[in-house]
N, C-alpha and C positions, 0 to 999 in steps of 0.2 A: 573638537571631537565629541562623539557621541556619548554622555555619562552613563555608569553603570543605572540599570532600572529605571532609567526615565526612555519617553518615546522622542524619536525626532524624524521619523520619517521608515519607509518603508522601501526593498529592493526587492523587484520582483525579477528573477534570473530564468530566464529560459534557454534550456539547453539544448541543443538541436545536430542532428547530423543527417543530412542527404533527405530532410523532409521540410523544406522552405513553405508552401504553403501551408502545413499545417503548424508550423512556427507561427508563420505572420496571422493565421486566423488564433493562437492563443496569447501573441502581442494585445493584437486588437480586443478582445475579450475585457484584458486590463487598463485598455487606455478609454476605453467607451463610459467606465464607470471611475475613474480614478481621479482623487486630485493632483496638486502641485505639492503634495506630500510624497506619493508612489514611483521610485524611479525603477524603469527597467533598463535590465542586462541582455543582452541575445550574445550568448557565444556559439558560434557558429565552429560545431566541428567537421562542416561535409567535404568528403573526399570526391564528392562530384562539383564542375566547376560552374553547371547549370545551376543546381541549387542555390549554392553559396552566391553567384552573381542575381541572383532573381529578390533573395532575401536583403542581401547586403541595398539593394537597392528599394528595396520596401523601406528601410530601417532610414536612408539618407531621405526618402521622399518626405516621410514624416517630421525633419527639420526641427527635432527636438531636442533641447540639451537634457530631458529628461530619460532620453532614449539611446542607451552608446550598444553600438555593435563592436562585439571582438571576434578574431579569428588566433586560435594557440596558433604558434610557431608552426607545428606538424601537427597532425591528427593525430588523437589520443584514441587510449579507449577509453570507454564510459565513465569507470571510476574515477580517472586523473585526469579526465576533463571537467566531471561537476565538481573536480578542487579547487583543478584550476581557476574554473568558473564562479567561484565562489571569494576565490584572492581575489578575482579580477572584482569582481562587485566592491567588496568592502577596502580595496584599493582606491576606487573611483570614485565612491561615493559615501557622504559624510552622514549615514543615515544608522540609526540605533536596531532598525528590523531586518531580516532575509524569510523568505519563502520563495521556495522552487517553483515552477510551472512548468512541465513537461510540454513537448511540442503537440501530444496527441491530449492536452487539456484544455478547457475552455473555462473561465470562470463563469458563476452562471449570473445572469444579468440584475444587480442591484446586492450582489453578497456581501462584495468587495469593503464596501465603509462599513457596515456593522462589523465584519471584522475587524479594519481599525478601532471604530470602537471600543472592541474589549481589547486591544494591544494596547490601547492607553491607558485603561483601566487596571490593565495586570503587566506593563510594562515589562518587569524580569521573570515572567513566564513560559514556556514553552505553552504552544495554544493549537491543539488540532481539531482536525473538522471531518465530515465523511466528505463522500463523492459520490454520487451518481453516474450511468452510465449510458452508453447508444451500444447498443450489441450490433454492430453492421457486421458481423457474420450469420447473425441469423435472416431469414428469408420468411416471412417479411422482418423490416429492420423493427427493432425493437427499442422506445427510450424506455430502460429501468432506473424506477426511484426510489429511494430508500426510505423508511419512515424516521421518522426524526421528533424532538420537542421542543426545539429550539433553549433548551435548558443547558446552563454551564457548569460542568463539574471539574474536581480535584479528581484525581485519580494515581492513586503511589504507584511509584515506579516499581516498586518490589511484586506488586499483582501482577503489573503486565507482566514481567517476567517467571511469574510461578504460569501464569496462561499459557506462556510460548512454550515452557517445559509439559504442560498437559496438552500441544498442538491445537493450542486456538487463537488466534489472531483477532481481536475487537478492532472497531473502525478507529478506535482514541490512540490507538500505535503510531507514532509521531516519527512516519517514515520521509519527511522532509520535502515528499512531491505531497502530503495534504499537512503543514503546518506552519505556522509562522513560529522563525528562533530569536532571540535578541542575541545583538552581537555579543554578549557575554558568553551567553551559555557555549556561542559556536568558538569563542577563544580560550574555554573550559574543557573542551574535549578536545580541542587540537592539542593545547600543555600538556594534556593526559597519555594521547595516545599518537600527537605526530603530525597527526591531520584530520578531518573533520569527515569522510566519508570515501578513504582513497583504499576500496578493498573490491568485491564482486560483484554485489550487490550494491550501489551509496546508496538509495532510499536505507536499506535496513541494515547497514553498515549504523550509518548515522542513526536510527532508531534503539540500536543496544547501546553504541558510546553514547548517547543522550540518556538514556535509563539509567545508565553506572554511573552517570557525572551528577543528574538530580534526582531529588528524593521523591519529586510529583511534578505532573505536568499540568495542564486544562485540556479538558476535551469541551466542545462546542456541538454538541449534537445534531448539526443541520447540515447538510448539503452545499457545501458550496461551487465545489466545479465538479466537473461534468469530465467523461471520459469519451473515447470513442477511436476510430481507427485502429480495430483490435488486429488487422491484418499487420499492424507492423508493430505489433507489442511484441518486445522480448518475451516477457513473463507469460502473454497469453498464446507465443507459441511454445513453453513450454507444459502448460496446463493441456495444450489438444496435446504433444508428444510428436509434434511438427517440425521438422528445421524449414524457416524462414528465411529469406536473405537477411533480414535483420540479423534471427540470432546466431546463422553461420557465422557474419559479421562482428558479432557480441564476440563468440566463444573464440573466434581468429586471432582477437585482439588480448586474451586472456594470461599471455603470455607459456611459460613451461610448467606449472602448476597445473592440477585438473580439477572443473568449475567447483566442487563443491569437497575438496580438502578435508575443512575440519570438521564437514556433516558426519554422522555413524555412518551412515554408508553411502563414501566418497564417491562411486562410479555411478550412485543416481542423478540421472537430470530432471528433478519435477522444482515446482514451484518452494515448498514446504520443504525440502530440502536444502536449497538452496538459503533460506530462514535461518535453518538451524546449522549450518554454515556458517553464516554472521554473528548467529548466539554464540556458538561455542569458541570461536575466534577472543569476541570480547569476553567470553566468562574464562576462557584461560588465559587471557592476558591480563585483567584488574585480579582474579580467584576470589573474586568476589563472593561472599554470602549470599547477595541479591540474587544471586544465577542457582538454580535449582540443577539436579539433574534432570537429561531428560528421562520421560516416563517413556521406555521402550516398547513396551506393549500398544501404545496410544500412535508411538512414532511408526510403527509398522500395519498399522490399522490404516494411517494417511496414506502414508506411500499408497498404499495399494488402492487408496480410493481416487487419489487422484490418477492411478495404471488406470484402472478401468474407465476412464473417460478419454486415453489414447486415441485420437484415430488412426496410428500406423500399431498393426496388429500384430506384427513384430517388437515393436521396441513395447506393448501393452505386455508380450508374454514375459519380454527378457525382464522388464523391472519386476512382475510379480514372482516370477522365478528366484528373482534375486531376495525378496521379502522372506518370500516362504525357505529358501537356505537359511537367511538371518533367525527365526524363526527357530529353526533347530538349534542354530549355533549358540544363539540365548539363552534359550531352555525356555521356549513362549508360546509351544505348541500348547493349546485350547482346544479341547473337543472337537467344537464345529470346523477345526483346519485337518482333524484326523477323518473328518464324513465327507465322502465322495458328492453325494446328493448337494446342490448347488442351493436348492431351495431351504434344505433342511441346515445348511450351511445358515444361510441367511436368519433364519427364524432363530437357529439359536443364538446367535451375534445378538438378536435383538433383544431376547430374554434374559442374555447376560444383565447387556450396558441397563436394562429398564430396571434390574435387583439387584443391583449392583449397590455395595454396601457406602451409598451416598444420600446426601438428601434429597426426597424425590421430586421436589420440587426445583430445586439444581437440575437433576436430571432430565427432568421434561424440558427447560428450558435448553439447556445443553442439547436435546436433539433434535427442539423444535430451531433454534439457529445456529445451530453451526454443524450436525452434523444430517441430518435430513433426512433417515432412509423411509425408502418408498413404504413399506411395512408398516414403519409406525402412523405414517399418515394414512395409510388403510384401516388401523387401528380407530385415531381418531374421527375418522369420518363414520364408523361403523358405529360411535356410541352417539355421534350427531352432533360435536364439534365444530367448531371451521379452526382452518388452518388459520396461524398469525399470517398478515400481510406483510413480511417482512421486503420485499419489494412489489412495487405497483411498476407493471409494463404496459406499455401503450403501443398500439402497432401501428407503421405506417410504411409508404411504398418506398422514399427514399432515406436517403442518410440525411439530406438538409431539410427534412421536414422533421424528424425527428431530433436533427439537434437544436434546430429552432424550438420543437414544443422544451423540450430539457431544460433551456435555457432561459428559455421566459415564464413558461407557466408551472408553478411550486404543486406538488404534493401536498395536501391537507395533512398537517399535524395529526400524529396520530399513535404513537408508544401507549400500550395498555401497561406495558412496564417496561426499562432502560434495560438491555443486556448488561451496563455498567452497574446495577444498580442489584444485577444477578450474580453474576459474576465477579466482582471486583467491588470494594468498600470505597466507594468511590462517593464524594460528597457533591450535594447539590451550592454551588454560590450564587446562582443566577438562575431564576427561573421567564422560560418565555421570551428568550431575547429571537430579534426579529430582524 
């Protein structure tokens, strides 16, 4: 068996349901670059029996004991299948590591061993990394890359979760589709809490029970896989305000509960909702110290920014409706929400958060990444600024041209300073890894 904090191998699990080929193209991804270290999983939960026979037969072509296909009993839904999927791994295979691979991921070509790498280096670590993406909803298709320093830091668990109570999510949130776990840590949160990520969300089911269990993670500052296929992302049909077959299918399988329970406010469906759903779950279930409340003012300022990028103009009026109720019902009504004027709305929002009794350096940071508005970059531009490059986009005509460039050719190094390093006391151990 595998001992505690030492390495002996890696399982890479990919979870899949009714999308075979973009399974077998994030198989392949880890088998182009892996060694006789790397075993994968493919649990196959498709309720179509094309899929399932197209894939299950990829998996047998490939003639690899490195490589096992399962199918549960029946078809789950999401959560209690990446458990499933997860016994089944550490069932079958005598290996000390897990990381996830989503079927719409791709690792990007040559990441993969530096990551092992530092998994040997830091054996009983929890170790995440960002991602880059293919916008194939945009026209023309779009690869965005995120800047990065290849630098490896400590980062307390106690930050990230004072962040998610102030509505900000950093890329080092070690939501289980970008991290590698040692089997310790994932047999530490199961004693704790039951099972390892079997609630609405697992990426960030698993992301709170891993903050309440350790005290610090590693983050990896660089890019390692690549996203894309946003037409059958759960989360990015809930960010346009879209029902997808995907996520009719997500929310079908949800059982008699409604998706986001233990959010403030249960009957929203957006992304950031759905987060603090998974917060508030885990912060009432350990009552942890580590869990902040959240900052209400900040939670109703999200919602509403993520309504306004709705594209169904219905379901954009009912959630700000529903904001702006909350809004009373808290006592959080703000000047700029009692002025009619949409503009005058806006500038004062902006004159707020900019003197807002923080440090203004924090501040500029804070809304140069993560919160964006159009104003302030009009600001900057107006004294002769440039904007941070906080993603580089490259255009091209199809989806396979751009996931080829994503995937082979790297973004130039390039952080003038870490979000980690702003936001969060986050130490540097390794500078420059490659």
């Amino acid at each position: 068996m595998a001992q505690e904090n030492s390495y002996s191998g890696l399982i890479v699990v990919v979870p899949t349901r009714n999308r075979a080929q973009l399974a077998i193209n994030a198989i392949d991804s880890v088998l182009r670059q892996a060694n006789d270290e790397v075993f994968v999983l493919v649990s196959d939960n498709s309720t179509d029996a094309g899929e399932a026979e197209t894939l299950g037969a990829h998996c047998a072509r490939l003639n690899s004991a490195r490589v096992v296909y399962v199918r549960p009993p029946q078809p789950l839904a999401m959560c209690p299948h990446w458990q499933w999927a997860l016994e089944q791994a550490l069932a079958r295979f005598d290996a000390s590591h897990v990381l996830y691979l989503t079927d719409r991921m791709l690792f990007i070509a040559g990441r993969l061993m530096p990551l092992l790498a530092l998994v040997k280096r830091y054996p009983g670590k929890v170790i995440s990394y960002d991602l880059d993406r293919v916008n194939d909803l945009a026209s023309p298709v779009r690869a965005e890359q995120v800047a990065w320093t290849g630098n490896v830091y400590e980062v307390r668990s106690s930050d990230l979760l004072s962040l998610t109570s102030q509505m900000m999510w950093l890329s080092a949130m070690p939501r289980m589709l970008n991290n590698v776990a040692p089997r310790a840590v994932l047999r530490a949160v199961a004693d704790r809490f039951g099972d390892v990520c079997n609630s609405t969300a697992p990426d960030m089911c698993f992301a709170y029970r891993c903050l309440a269990t350790v005290d610090s993670i590693l983050f990896y500052e660089r890019a390692l896989i690549v996203h894309y296929a946003l037409d059958r992302s759960n989360g990015e049909s809930q960010s346009r305000g879209v029902m997808t077959k995907d996520h009719v299918d997500f929310l079908a399988n949800l059982g008699s509960k409604p998706l986001n329970f233990a959010a403030p406010i249960p009957q929203i469906d957006t992304v950031a909702n759905t987060i603090l759903h998974e917060y508030n779950l885990v912060k009432e279930s350990t009552g942890s110290p580590k869990f902040p409340e959240i900052d209400k003012r900040r939670y109703l300022e999200r919602i509403a920014q993520e309504a306004q990028s709705f594209e169904n103009a219905a379901r954009r009026q009912e959630t700000l409706a529903l904001v702006d109720a909350y809004r009373s019902k808290w006592n959080l009504k703000s000047l700029e929400h009692q002025i009619k004027n949409p503009r005058l709305q806006r500038a004062i929002t902006l004159l707020r958060k900019v003197f807002a009794p923080k440090k203004l350096w924090v501040k500029f940071w804070s809304m140069a990444y993560i919160e964006q508005p159009r104003l302030f970059w009009k600001l900057v531009k107006a004294l002769g600024l440039s904007r941070p490059a906080l993603v580089e986009a490259k255009e091209f005509v199809t989806v396979e041209e751009a996931l080829d460039y994503a995937s082979h050719q790297a973004r130039r190094r390039g952080w003038a300073k870490s979000p980690l390093k702003i936001f969060a006391s986050a130490r540097i151990i390794e500078k420059n890894v490659v």
